[in-house]
C-alpha positions as CSV (number, residue, x, y, z in Angstrom):
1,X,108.9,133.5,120.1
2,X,108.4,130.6,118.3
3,X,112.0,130.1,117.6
4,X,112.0,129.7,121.5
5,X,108.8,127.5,121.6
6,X,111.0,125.0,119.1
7,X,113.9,125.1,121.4
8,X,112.6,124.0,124.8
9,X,110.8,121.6,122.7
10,X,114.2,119.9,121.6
11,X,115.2,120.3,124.9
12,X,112.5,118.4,126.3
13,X,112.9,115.7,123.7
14,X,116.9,115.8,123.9
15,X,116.4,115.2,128.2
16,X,113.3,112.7,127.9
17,X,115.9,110.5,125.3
18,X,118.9,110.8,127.9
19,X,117.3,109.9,130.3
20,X,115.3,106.5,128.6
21,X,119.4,105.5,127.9
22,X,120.6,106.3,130.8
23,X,117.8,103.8,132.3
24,X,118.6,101.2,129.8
25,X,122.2,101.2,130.8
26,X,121.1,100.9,134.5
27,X,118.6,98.0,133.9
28,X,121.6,96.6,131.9
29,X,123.9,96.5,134.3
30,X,121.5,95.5,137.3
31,X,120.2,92.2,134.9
32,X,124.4,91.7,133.8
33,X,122.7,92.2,130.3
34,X,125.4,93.4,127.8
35,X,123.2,95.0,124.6
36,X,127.1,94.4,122.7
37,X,127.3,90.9,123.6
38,X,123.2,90.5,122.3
39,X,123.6,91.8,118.8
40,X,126.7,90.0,118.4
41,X,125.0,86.8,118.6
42,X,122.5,87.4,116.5
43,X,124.5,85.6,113.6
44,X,125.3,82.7,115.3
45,X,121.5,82.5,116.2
46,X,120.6,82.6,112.7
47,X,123.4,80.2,111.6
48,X,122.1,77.7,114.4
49,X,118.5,78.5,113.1
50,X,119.0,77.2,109.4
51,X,121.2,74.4,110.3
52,X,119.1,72.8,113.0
53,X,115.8,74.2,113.2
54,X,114.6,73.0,110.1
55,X,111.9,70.1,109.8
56,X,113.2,66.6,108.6
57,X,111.7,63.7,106.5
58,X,111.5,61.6,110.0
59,X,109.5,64.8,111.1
60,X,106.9,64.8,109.0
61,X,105.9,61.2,110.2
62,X,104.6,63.4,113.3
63,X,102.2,65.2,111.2
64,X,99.1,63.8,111.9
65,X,99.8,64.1,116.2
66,X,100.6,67.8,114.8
67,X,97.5,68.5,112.9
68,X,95.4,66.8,115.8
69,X,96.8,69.3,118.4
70,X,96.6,72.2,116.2
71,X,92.8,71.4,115.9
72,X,92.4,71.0,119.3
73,X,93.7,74.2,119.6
74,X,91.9,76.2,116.8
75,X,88.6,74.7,118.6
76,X,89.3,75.6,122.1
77,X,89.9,79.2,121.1
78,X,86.8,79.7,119.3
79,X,84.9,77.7,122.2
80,X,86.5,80.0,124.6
81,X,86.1,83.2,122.5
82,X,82.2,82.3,121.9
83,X,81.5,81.5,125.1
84,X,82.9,84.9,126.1
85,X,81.1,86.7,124.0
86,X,77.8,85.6,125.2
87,X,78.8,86.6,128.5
88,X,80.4,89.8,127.4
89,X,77.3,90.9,125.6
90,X,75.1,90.8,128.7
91,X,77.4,92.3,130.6
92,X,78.7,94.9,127.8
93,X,74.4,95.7,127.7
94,X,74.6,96.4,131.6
95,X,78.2,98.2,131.6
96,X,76.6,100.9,128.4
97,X,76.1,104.2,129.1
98,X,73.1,103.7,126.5
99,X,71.6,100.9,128.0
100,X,72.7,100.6,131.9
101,X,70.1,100.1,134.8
102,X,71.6,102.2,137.1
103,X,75.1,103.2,137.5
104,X,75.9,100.8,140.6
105,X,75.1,97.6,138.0
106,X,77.0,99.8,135.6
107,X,80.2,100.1,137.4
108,X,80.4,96.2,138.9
109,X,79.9,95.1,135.1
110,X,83.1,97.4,134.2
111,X,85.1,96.5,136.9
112,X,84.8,92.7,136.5
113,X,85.7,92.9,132.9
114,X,89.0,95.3,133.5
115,X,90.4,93.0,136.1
116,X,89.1,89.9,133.9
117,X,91.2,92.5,130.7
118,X,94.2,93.0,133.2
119,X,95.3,89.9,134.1
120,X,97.5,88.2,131.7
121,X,96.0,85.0,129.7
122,X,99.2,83.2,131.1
123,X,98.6,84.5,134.5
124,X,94.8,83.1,134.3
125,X,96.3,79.7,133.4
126,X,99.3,79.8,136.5
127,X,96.0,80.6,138.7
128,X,93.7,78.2,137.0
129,X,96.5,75.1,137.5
130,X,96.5,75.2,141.3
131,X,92.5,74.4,140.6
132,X,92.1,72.1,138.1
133,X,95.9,70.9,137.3
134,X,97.5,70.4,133.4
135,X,94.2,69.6,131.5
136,X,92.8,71.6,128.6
137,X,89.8,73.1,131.0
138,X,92.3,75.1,132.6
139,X,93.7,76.4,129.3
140,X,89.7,76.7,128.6
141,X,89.4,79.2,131.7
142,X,92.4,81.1,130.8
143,X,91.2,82.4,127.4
144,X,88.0,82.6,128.5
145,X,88.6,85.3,131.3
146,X,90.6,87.3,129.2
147,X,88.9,87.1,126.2
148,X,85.7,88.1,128.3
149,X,87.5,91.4,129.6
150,X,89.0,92.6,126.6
151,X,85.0,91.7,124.6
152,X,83.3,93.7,127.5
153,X,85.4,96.9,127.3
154,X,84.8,96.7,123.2
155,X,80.9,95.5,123.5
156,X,80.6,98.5,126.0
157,X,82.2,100.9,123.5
158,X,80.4,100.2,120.9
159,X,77.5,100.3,122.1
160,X,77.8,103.7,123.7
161,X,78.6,104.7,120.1
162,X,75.0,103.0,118.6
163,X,73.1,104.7,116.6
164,X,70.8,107.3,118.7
165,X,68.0,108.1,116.2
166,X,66.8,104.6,116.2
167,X,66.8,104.6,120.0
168,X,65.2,107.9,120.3
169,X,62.4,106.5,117.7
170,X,61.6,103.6,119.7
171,X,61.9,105.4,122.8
172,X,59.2,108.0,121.4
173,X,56.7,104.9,120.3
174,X,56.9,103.9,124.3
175,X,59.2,101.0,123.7
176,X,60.9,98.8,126.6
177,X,63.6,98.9,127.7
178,X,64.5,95.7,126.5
179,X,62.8,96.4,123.1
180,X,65.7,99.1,122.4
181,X,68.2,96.6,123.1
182,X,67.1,93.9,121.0
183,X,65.7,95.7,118.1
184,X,68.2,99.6,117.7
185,X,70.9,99.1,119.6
186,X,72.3,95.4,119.2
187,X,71.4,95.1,115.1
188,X,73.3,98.3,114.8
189,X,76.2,97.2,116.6
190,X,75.9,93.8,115.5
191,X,78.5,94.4,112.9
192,X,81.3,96.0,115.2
193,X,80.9,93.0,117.8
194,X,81.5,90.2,115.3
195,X,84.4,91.9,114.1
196,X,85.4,92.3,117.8
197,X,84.6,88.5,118.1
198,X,86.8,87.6,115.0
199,X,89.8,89.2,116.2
200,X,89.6,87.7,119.6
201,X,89.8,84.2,117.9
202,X,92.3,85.3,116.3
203,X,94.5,86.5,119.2
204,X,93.6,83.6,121.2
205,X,94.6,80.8,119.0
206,X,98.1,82.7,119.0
207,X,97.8,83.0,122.8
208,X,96.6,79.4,123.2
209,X,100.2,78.0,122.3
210,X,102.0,79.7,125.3
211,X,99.1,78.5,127.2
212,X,99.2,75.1,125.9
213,X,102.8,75.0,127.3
214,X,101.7,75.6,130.8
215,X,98.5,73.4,130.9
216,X,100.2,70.6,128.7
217,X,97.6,70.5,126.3
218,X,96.9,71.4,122.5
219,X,99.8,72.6,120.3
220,X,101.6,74.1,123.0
221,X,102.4,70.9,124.8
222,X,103.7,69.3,121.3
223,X,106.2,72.0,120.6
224,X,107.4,72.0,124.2
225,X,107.7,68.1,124.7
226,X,109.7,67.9,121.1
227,X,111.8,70.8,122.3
228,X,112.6,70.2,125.7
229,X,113.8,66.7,124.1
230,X,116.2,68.5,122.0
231,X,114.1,66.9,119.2
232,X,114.2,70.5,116.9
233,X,113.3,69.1,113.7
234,X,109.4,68.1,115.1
235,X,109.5,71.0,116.8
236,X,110.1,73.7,113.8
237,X,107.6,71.7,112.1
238,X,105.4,72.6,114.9
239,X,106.5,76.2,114.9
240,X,105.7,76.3,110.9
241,X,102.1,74.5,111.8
242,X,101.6,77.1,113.5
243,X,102.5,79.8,111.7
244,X,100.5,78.5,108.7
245,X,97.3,78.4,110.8
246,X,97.3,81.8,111.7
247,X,97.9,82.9,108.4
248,X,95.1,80.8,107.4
249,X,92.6,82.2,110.2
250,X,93.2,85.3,109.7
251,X,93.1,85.4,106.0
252,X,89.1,84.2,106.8
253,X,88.5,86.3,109.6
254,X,89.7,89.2,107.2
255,X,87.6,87.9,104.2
256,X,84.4,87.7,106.5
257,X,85.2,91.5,108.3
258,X,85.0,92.2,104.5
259,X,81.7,90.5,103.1
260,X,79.9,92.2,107.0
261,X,81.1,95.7,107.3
């Protein structure tokens, strides 16, 4: 019996694996993408990579317009994430099982924040430009929405997940409403949302530099201008800047995740 079991397990696997290939080899051919010709390249990528993407002496005289932009960037993402956050908590409180008004309120508060979580960050800026054009409000808007979303949905979780003893205690001492909120249910989750908070700066100062390219603002706009100029030593500095940063953010987002939970 269980020899049998195994079998049409295989064979499940076996036909669910034919058939992802056999749709890879019809997207393939439909897009004239040849996987062969792809990994072939990939040395002469490389090769082209170390011999002309690499930052010059002449480069580094662009630091300081590099450094500028990357700190324009680092700011509008926490601005943006911050901002969010406010606005996620209120409606994160409204959206909670624990804490919701009534279930109509409750459901508005979810659906604004899934199709605020749904629509790309890049897609929020394309829709943003026809508004306000290539300024750094629009790249503003864009993280903004989807940082909202995505800080609901988490907010909403976790407080669904708050500690129920404390809430029950207040509850039995004929506490408001908002009294649970503001003294059970938001110090316990306190924790979780600033760790939710953190990673959201995180993923929008990585998202910020496609954006940038779109709204011609921040780092973004740098590395695109230097690139589209064929100008590749400014520009791999810009990549490294980058890269750098990140590794820098999140080595203090982690540290602080650390020292709070």
């Amino acid at each position: 019996m269980k020899m049998d079991t195994f079998r049409k397990k295989n064979n499940k696997i076996l036909l669910v694996g034919a058939f992802i290939i056999i749709l890879s080899m019809i997207c393939s051919k439909i897009v004239e993408f040849s996987t062969i010709e792809g990994i072939a390249s990939v040395p002469k990528a490389i090769g082209w990579l170390f011999t002309e993407f690499i930052p010059t002496k002449e480069a580094f005289n662009k630091m300081p317009d590099i450094v500028s932009k990357l700190i324009e960037t680092i700011l509008l993402s926490i601005v943006a994430t911050t901002t969010a956050a406010i606005f996620a908590l209120f409606f994160g409180v409204m959206g909670s099982r624990a804490t919701r008004i009534n279930g109509i309120i409750s459901t508005l508060s979810r659906l604004i924040a899934s199709i605020s979580r749904n629509i790309p960050d890049a897609v929020w800026a394309m829709i943003f430009l026809l508004s306000f054009g290539q300024n750094i409000l629009t790249g503003y808007f864009a993280l903004f929405f989807v940082s909202f979303g995505v800080l609901t949905r988490a907010f909403i979780e976790t407080i669904d997940e708050a500690s129920n003893e404390a809430v029950e205690a207040l509850e039995a001492t004929g506490a408001s409403k908002t009294q649970i909120v503001f003294q059970a249910i938001i110090p316990s989750s306190l924790t979780q949302m600033i760790s939710w908070i953190l990673y959201m700066i995180e993923t929008n100062i990585r998202s910020s530099t496609l954006i940038g390219i779109l709204t011609g603002t921040g780092i973004g706009f740098i590395f695109d201008l230097y690139y589209k100029n064929m100008n590749y030593a400014v520009a791999s500095l810009v990549v490294i800047s980058i890269i750098i940063a990140v590794f820098i953010i999140e080595f203090i987002s982690n540290s602080v995740r650390r020292v709070i939970l």
